[in-house]
Phi, psi and omega in degrees: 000116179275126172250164194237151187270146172252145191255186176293354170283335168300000209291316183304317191291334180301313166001294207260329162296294176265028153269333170289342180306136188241065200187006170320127178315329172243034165291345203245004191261331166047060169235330180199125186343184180280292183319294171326280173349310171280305194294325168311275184316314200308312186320306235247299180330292179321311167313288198321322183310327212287320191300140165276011096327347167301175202221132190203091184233172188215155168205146177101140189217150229033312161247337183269017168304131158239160186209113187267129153220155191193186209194135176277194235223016206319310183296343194256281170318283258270291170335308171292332196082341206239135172298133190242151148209183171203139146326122085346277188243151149221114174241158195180134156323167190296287171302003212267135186275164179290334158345281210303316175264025151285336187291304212272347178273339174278341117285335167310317213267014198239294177295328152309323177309284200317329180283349196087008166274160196251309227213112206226136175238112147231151143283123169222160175279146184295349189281341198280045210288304171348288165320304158320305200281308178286354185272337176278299164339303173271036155079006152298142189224109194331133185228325209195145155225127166244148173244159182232136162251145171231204177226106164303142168297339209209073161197213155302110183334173178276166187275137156276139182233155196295089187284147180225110215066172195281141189264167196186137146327132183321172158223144203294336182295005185265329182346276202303291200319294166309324138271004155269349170313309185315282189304067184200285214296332227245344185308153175058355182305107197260110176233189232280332167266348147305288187307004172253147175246357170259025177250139183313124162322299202283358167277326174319290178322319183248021136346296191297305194266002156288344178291308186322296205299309174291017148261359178271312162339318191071024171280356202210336145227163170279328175210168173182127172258176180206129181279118183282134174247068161081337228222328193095019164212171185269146166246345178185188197199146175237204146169150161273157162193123155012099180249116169260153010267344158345312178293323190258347186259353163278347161071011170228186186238132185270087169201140219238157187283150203238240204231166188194154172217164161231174177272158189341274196294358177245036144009285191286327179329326225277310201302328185283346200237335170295306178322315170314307158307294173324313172299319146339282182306296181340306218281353200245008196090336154349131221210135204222099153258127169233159202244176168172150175292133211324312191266012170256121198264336198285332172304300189313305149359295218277306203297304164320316193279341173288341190085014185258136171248163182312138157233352206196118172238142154237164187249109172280140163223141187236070142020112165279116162264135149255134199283000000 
């Protein structure tokens, strides 16, 4: 199978792909129509395009399409150290066989080589085993499974729960507070980059409070509170974002939990202050998704306890190229 790289002329064949895709991110929230839903995607392809750097190859032809698009990692490289990229999609026709997407992921991963990337991140939905089954065919390796929860707009509110200090919008005087809660919460914390062993440990270690920052920065949320305890200090801190281009070509506002911590012992503060956002978004019509990994039980707990339901599980994986 020769793969072909796709140009602006292809804009219709993606088109069609990912109204056939049967893995849309927002099938299970039963907030926006079948159509929205393709246009939301059809939308998120086009961003990926848009990077000049992006990666857009196909193999295989009509029903038996499969299709790798992807995007480097600038922000990820710079921070890491390492030339970054990530999978986005693999979308494929009705027919395309597991060949066909093991073919189009061993090239995406030949032509990342070739750019000089090292180091590739895909996400795929867990209902996806195909995708699965070729990304472990090309030496990808399970890092992470997150499940997502949301809150509907125009159904029951979120439930209240027992805040514990008062919540309030961020402020500037909290900044240092917060980021040392992070760097507190997060010590021995095994997420997705610890778990690669070709990536530096000590940057893996400061990942969390590089998040924080770039969520007080507002590059990485839009709002964040915090629970006061009263006192002149903090028990814990949360934040939100947006999601574009999904909020605006979905005709509802979209928004995903970004990054939040509490201190050891204050633990339940976490449920008050996710519960705080959400009800924000609610009370505007909104739609509030937050993840975690499958097995922190105690976060999905808060979300259960908040009224947010399951809709969406993924698997992240990641690919060493060695040159």
């Amino acid at each position: 199978m020769t793969p072909r790289s796709l140009d602006a002329g292809d804009a219709a064949l993606l088109a069609r792909l990912a109204d056939a895709y049967p893995f849309k991110p927002y099938r299970h929230h039963r907030v926006w129509s079948r159509a929205r839903q393709q246009q939301m995607l059809a939308a998120e392809v086009a961003r990926v395009r848009a990077d000049e750097e992006h990666l857009a190859l196909a193999v295989g032809e009509g029903d038996e399409m499969a299709v790798a698009l992807g995007r480097s990692l600038p922000w990820d490289t710079a921070f890491f150290g390492v030339p970054m990229a990530r999978l986005d999609y693999l979308l494929r026709g009705d027919a395309a066989t597991p060949g066909h997407i093991e073919a189009v992921v061993r090239a995406a991963v030949e032509e990342w080589r070739a750019r000089g990337v090292r180091h590739v991140t895909a996400k795929v939905d867990v209902a996806d085993m195909a995708a699965v089954a070729a990304l472990e065919a090309r030496g990808f390796r399970l890092m992470d499974a997150l499940v997502t929860y949301f809150t509907h707009p125009h159904r029951e509110p979120p439930a209240e729960v027992r805040e514990v200090g008062h919540v309030r919008p961020l402020e500037p005087r909290d900044v240092d507070e917060v980021l040392a809660i992070t760097r507190e919460a997060y010590v021995g914390f095994r997420g997705r980059f610890h778990l690669d062993p070709h990536l530096p440990r000590d940057r893996s270690d400061a990942f969390y409070e590089e998040w924080a920052q770039q969520c007080i920065a507002g590059r990485m949320a839009d709002r964040i509170v915090v629970a006061d305890d009263g006192h002149g200090g903090l028990h814990g801190w949360a934040s939100t974002r947006r999601v574009e281009p999904a909020s605006s070509v979905g005709g509802v506002a979209l928004w995903i939990g970004s990054l939040g911590a509490c201190r050891r012992d204050k633990p339940g503060a976490y449920a008050g202050l996710i519960r705080s956002l959400a009800m924000e978004n609610y009370q505007r019509g909104d739609v509030t998704e937050t993840q975690t990994q499958n097995h922190n039980i105690a976060t999905v707990r808060i979300y259960d306890a908040v009224g947010a339901r399951y809709v969406r599980g993924e698997y992240t994986f990641h690919a060493w190229l060695d040159t």
